[in-house]
Kinemage of the C-alpha trace (Angstrom):
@kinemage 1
@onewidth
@group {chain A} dominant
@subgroup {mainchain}
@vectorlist {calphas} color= white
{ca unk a 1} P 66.804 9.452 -108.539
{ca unk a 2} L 66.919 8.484 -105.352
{ca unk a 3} L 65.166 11.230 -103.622
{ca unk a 4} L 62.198 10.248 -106.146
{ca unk a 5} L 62.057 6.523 -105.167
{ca unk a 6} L 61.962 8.017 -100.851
{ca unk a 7} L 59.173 10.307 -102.219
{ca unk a 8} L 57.410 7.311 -103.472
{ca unk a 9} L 57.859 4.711 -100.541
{ca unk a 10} L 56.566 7.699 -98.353
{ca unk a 11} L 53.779 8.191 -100.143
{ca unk a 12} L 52.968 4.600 -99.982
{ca unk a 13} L 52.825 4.544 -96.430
{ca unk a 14} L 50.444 7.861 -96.069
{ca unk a 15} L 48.148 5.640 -98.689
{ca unk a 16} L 48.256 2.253 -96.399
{ca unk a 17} L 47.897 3.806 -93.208
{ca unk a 18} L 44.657 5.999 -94.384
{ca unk a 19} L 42.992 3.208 -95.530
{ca unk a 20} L 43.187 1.001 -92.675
{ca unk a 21} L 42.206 3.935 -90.207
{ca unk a 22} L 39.114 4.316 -92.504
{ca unk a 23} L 38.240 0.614 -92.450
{ca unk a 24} L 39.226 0.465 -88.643
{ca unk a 25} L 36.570 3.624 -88.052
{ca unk a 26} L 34.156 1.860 -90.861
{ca unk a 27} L 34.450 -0.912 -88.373
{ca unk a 28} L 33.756 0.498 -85.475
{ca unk a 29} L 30.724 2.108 -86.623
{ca unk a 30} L 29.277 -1.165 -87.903
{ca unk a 31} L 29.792 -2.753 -84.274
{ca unk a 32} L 28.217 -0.064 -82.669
{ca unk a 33} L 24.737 -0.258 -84.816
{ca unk a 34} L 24.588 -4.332 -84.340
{ca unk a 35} L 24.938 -3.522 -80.650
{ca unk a 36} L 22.629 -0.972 -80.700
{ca unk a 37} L 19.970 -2.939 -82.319
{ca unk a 38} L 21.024 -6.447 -80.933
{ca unk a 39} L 17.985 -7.892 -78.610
{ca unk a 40} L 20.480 -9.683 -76.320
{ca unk a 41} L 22.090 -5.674 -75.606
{ca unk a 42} L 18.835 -4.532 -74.723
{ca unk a 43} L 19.451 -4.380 -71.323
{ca unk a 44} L 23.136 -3.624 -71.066
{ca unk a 45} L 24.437 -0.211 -72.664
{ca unk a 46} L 26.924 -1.028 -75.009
{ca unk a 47} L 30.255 1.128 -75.260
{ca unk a 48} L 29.496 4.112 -77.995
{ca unk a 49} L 25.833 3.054 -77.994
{ca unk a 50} L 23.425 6.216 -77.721
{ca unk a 51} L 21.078 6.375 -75.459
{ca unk a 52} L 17.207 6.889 -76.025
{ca unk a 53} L 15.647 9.683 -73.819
{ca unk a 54} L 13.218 8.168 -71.644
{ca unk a 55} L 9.458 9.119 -72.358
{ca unk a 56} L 7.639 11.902 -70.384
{ca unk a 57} L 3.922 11.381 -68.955
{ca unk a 58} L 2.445 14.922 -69.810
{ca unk a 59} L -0.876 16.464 -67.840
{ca unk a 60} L -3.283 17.346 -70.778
{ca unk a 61} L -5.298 19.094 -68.078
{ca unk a 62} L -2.536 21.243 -66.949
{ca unk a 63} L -1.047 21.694 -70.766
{ca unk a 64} L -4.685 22.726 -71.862
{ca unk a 65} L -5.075 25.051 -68.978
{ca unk a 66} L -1.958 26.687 -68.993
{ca unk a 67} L -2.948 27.534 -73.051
{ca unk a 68} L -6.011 29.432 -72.258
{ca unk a 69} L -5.814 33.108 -72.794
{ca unk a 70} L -5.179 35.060 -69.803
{ca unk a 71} L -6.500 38.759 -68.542
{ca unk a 72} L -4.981 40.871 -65.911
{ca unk a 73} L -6.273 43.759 -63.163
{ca unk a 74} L -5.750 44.468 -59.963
{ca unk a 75} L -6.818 43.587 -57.292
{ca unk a 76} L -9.542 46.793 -56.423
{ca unk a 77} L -12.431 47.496 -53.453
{ca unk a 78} L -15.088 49.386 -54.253
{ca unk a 79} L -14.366 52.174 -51.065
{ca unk a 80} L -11.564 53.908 -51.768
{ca unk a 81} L -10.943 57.557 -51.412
{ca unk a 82} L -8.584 60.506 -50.225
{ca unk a 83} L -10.324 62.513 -46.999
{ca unk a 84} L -9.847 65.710 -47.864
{ca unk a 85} L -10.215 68.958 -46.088
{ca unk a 86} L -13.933 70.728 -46.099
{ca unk a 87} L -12.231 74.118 -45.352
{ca unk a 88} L -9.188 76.239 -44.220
{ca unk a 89} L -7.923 75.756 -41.009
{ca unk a 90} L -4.813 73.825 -38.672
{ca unk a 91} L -4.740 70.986 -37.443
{ca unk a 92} L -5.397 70.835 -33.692
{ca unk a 93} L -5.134 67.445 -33.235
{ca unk a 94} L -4.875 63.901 -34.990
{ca unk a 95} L -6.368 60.723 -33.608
{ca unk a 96} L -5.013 57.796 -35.900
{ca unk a 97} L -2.100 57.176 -37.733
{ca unk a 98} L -1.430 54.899 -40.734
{ca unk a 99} L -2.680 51.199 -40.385
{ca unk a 100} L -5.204 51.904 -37.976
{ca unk a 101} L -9.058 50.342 -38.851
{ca unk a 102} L -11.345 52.778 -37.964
{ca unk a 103} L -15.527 52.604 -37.978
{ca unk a 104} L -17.608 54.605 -40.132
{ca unk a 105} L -18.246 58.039 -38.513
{ca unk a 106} L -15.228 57.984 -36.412
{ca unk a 107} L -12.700 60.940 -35.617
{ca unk a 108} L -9.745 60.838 -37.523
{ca unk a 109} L -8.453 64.077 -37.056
{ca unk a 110} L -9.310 67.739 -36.014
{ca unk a 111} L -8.764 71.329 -36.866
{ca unk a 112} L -8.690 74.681 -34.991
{ca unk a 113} L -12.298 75.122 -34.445
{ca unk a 114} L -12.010 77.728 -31.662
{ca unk a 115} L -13.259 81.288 -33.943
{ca unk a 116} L -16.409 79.269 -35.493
{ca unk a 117} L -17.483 77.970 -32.120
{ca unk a 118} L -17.642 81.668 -30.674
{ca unk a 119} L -19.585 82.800 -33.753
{ca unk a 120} L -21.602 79.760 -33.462
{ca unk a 121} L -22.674 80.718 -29.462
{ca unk a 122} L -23.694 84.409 -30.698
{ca unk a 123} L -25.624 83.369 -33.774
{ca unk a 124} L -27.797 81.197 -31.101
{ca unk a 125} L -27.651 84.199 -28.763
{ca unk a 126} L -28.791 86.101 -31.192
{ca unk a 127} L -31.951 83.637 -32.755
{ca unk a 128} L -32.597 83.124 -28.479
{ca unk a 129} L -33.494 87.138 -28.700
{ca unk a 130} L -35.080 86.977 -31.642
{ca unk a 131} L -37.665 84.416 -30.605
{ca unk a 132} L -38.511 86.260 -27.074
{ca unk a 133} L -39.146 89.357 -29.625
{ca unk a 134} L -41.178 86.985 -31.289
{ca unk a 135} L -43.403 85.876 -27.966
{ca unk a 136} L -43.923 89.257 -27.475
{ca unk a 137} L -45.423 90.407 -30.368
{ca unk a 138} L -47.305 87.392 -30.397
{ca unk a 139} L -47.982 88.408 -26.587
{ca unk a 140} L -49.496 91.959 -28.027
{ca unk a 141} L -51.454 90.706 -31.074
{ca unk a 142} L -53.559 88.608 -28.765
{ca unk a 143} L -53.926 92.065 -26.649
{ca unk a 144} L -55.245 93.756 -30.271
{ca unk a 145} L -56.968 91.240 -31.470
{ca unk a 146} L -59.346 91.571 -27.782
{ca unk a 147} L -59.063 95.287 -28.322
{ca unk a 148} L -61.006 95.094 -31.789
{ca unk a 149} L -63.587 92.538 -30.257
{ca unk a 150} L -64.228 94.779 -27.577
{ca unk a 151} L -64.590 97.768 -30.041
{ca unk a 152} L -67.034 95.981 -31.871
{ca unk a 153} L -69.542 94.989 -29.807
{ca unk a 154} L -69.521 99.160 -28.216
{ca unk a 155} L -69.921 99.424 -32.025
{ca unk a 156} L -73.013 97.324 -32.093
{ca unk a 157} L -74.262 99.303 -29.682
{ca unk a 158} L -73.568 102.453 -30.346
{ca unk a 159} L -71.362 103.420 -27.564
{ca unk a 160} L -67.692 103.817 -29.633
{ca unk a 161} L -67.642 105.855 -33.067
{ca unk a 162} L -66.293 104.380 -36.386
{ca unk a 163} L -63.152 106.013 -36.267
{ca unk a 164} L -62.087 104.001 -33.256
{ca unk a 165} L -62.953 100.731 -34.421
{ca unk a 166} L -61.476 101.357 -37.782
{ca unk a 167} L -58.324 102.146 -35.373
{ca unk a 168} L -58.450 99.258 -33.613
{ca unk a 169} L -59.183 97.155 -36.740
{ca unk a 170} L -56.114 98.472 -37.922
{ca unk a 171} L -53.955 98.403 -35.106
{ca unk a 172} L -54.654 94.242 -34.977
{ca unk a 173} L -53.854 94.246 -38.513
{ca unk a 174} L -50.577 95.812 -38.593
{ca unk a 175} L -49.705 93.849 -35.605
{ca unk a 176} L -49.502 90.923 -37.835
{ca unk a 177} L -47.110 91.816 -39.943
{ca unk a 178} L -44.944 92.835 -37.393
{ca unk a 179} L -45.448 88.917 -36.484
{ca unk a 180} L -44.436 87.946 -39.442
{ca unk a 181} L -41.247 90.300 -40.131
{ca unk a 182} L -39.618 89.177 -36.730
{ca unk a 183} L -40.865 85.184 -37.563
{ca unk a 184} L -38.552 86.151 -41.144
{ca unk a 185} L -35.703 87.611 -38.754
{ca unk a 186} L -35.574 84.262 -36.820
{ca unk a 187} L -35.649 82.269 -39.767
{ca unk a 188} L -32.506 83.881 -40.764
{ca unk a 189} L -30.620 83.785 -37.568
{ca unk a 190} L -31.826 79.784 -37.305
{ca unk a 191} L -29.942 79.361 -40.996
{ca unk a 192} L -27.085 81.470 -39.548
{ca unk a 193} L -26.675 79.263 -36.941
{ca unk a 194} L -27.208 76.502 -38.981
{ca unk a 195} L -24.271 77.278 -41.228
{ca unk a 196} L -21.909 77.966 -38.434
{ca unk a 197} L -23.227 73.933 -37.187
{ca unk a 198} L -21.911 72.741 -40.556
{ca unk a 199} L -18.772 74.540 -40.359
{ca unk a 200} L -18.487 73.426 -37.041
{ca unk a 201} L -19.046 69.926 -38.017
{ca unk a 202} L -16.332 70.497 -41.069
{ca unk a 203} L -13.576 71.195 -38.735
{ca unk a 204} L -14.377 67.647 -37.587
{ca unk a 205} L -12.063 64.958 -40.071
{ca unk a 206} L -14.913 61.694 -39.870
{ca unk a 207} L -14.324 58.293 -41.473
{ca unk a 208} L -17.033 57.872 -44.221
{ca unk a 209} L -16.607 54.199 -44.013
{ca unk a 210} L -15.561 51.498 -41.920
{ca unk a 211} L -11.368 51.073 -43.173
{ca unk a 212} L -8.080 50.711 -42.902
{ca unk a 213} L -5.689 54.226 -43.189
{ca unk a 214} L -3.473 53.507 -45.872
{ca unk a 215} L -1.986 57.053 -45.515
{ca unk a 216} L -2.201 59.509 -43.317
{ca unk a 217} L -1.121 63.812 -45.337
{ca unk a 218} L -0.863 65.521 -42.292
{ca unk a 219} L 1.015 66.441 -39.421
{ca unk a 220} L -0.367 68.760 -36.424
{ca unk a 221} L -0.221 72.112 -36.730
{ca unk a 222} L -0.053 72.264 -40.123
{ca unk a 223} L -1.893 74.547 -42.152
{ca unk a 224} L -4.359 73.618 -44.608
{ca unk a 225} L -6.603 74.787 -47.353
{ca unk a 226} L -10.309 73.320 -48.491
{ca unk a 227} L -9.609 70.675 -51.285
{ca unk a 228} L -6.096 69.152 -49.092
{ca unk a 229} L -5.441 65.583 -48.993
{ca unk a 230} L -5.368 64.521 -45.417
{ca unk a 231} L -5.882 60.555 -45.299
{ca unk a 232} L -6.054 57.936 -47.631
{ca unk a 233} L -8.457 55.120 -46.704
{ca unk a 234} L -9.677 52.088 -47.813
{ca unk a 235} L -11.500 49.446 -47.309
{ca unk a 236} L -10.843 45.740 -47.020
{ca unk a 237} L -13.205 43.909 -48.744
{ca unk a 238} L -14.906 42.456 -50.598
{ca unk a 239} L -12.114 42.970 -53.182
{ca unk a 240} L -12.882 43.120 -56.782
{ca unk a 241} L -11.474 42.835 -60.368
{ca unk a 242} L -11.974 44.874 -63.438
{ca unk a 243} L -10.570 43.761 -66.331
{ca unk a 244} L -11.419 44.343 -70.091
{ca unk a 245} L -12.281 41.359 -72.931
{ca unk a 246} L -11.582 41.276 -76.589
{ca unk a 247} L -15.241 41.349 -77.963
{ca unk a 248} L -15.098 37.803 -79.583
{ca unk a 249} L -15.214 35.951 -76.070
{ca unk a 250} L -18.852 38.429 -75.927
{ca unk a 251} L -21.850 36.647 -74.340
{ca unk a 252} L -19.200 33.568 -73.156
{ca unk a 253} L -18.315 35.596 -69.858
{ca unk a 254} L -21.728 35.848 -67.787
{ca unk a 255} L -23.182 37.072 -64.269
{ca unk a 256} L -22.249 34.504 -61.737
{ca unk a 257} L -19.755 32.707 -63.765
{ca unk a 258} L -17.196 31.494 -61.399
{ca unk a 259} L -13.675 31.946 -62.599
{ca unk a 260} L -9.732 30.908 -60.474
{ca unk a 261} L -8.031 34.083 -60.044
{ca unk a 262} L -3.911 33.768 -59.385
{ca unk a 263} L -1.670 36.530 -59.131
{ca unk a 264} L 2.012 36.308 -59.212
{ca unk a 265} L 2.564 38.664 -56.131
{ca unk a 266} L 0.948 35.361 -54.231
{ca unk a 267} L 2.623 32.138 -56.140
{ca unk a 268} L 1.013 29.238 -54.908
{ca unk a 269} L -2.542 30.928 -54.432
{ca unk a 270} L -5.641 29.954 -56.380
{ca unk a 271} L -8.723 31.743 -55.754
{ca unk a 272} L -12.278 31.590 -56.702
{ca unk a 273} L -14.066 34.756 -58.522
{ca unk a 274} L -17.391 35.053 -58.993
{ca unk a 275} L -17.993 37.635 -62.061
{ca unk a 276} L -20.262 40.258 -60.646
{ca unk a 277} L -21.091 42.549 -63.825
{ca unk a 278} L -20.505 42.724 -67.317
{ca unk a 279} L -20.796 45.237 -69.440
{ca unk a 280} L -23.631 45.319 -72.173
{ca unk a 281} L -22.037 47.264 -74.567
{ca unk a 282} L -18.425 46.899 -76.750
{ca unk a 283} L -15.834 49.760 -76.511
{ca unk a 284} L -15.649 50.346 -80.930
{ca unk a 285} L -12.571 52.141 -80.423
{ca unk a 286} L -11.006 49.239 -78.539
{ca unk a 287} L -12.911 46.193 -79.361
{ca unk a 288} L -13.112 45.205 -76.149
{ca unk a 289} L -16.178 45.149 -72.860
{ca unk a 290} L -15.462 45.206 -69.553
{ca unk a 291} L -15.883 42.709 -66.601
{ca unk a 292} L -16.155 43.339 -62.975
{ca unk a 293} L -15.772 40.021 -60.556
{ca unk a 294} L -16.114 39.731 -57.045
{ca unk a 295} L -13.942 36.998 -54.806
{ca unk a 296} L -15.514 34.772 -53.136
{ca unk a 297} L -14.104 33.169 -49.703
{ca unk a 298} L -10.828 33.115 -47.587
{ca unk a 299} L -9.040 35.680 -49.511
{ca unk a 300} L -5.754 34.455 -48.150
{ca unk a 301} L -2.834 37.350 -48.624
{ca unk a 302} L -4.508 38.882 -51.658
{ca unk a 303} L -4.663 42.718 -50.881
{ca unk a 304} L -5.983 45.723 -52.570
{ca unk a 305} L -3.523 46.919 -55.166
{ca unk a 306} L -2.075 43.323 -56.640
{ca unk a 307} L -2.247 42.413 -59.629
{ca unk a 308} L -4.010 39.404 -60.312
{ca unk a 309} L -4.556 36.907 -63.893
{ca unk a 310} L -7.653 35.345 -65.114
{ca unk a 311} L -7.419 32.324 -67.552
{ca unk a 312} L -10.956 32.340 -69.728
{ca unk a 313} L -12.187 29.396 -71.763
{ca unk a 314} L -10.861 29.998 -75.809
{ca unk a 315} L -14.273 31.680 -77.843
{ca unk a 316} L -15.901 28.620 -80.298
């Protein structure tokens, strides 16, 4: 009996105390909405008030901009090639090294030209010999060609028989050819020689373009074969980007349409683009056309290679 009535006064108390936290919490809460939405606590935060974020000005230029689809390329130049080598040979000697800006027609390297330049000096030997031959048949037709005139006028009057100015007739005649079967033999020694001039000239490693060596293959001494890479050039400007469309901005991107061009190798760049081509036709297995633009101005650190973005205005 008397552990029942402590069971019951316990109980009590649990009861009492859980209703005045509740009313104490109930309480609280109330105060802290009439202070939040009291005028006169406007100004001064109020303990357990929240507090409203403060608004944000936003740049509807920038937000609308930054929502506009964007294309990538790199950044390209139109001259751009490997040098290779015209023919077999090693390398005697190399004049530039990577990073170097050479002019168009300018020696880059050299090979072994030594053998072809001999051959070269007897082909034009041999076309010098050929063309005194030549000069002295020519020499000796004139003489035949005077012999027959002289046999014909004896022939006119009556002084030389038929037989000898049919002989001399023919003499004249087959002098000729002989004038023109050593003129053949020159002509061939001239395209001998010529040959040997253009292997001459192959042995020579010429810039086709005014550039910058981005890489240079070889090393002197080396051995190489027709078709070998020997320096990688290219040139500077004016750089260009290709990039491909999907077909529903067609007939919004046109020649001379200026466009910003950014690339995130550069943060902090903005350049102008001038679009240089665009392609008539739609790529059906793609659904795209391409675009080619052209930079225009400073070009700042932008280099052949990057990769650069395009932002395009949204297709209506």
């Amino acid at each position: 009996m008397r552990t029942l009535f402590l069971n019951l006064v316990v109980g009590a108390a649990i009861l009492i105390d859980s209703c005045g936290g509740n009313k104490a919490t109930s309480d609280s809460s109330s105060a802290a909405i009439r202070n939040a939405t009291s005028p006169d606590n406007s100004s001064s935060p109020a303990s357990g008030s929240i507090p409203r974020p403060a608004p944000t000005s936003l740049n509807s230029t920038t937000a609308s901009k930054e929502n506009l689809p964007q294309v990538s390329g790199p950044i390209i130049v139109e001259h751009q090639i490997e040098v290779m080598s015209q023919r077999d040979g090693i390398v005697a000697k190399i004049f530039v090294d990577t990073g170097a800006r050479v002019k168009a027609g300018q020696l880059l390297a050299k090979l072994d030209d030594r053998q072809i330049a001999a051959n070269l000096e007897a082909a034009r030997a041999k076309s010098r010999g050929i063309e005194a031959d030549l000069k002295n048949w020519q020499s000796e037709a004139q003489v035949l060609k005077a012999d027959y005139a002289r046999a014909q006028n004896l022939w006119d009057l009556g002084l030389t028989s038929e037989e000898q100015l049919q002989h001399a007739k023919y003499k004249a005649e087959s002098d000729q050819w002989d004038i023109k079967r050593v003129e053949e033999s020159l002509n061939t020694a001239r395209q001998e020689q010529r040959s040997l001039e253009i292997e001459l000239e192959k042995t020579k490693i010429i810039a086709p373009f005014q550039a910058l060596v981005a890489r240079r293959y070889l090393h002197e001494g080396q051995n190489v074969a027709k078709g070998d890479r020997m320096f990688w050039i290219t040139a500077e400007g004016p750089l260009l980007m290709r990039f491909t469309v999907p077909e529903n901005f067609f007939g919004r991107v046109k020649p001379g349409q200026l466009l910003e061009v950014n690339s995130p190798d550069v943060p902090g760049e903005s350049h102008a683009a001038r679009v240089k081509q665009v392609s008539p036709v739609i790529d059906p297995s793609s659904g795209t056309f391409e675009v080619l633009v052209e930079l225009t101005g400073d070009r700042g650190t932008l280099r052949p290679g990057m990769t650069a973005n395009i932002r395009l205005e949204n297709p209506r």
